[in-house]
N, C-alpha and C positions, 0 to 999 in steps of 0.2 A: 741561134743554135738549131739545129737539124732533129726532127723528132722523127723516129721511126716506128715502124709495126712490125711487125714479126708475125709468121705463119709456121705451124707446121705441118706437114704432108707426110700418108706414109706412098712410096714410090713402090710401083710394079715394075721387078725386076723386065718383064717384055714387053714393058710401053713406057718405058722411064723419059724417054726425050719425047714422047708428047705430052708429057704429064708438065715437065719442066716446062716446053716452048708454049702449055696453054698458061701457066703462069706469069711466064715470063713477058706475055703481050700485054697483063694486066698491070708490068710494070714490079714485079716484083724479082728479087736477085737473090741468085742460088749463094746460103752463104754455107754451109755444110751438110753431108749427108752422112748417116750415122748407119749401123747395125739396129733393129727394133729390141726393143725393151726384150718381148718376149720369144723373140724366134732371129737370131743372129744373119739369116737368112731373108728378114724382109728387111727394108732398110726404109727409112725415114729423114726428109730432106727438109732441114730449117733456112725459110727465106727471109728476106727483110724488102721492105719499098719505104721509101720516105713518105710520112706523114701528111696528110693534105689536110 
């Protein structure tokens, strides 16, 4: 069975694709990005990578 991690990140609307592709080398996958909690305006991006 596949064990996974999970991160969350909150994302800079003017640097959001090097936020994602510095992640994304360490292997981790974009699985949703959301509106923040407290400001509708930031937004925050839940990854997942498989478990080592």
């Amino acid at each position: 069975m596949t064990k996974w991690e999970y991160a969350t990140i909150p994302l800079l609307i003017h640097n959001t694709k090097a936020i994602l592709d510095t992640w994304g080398e360490d292997g981790w996958e974009l699985v949703q990005v959301v509106p923040g909690p407290s400001n509708p305006e930031n937004l925050v991006a839940y990854l997942k990578r498989e478990k080592q």
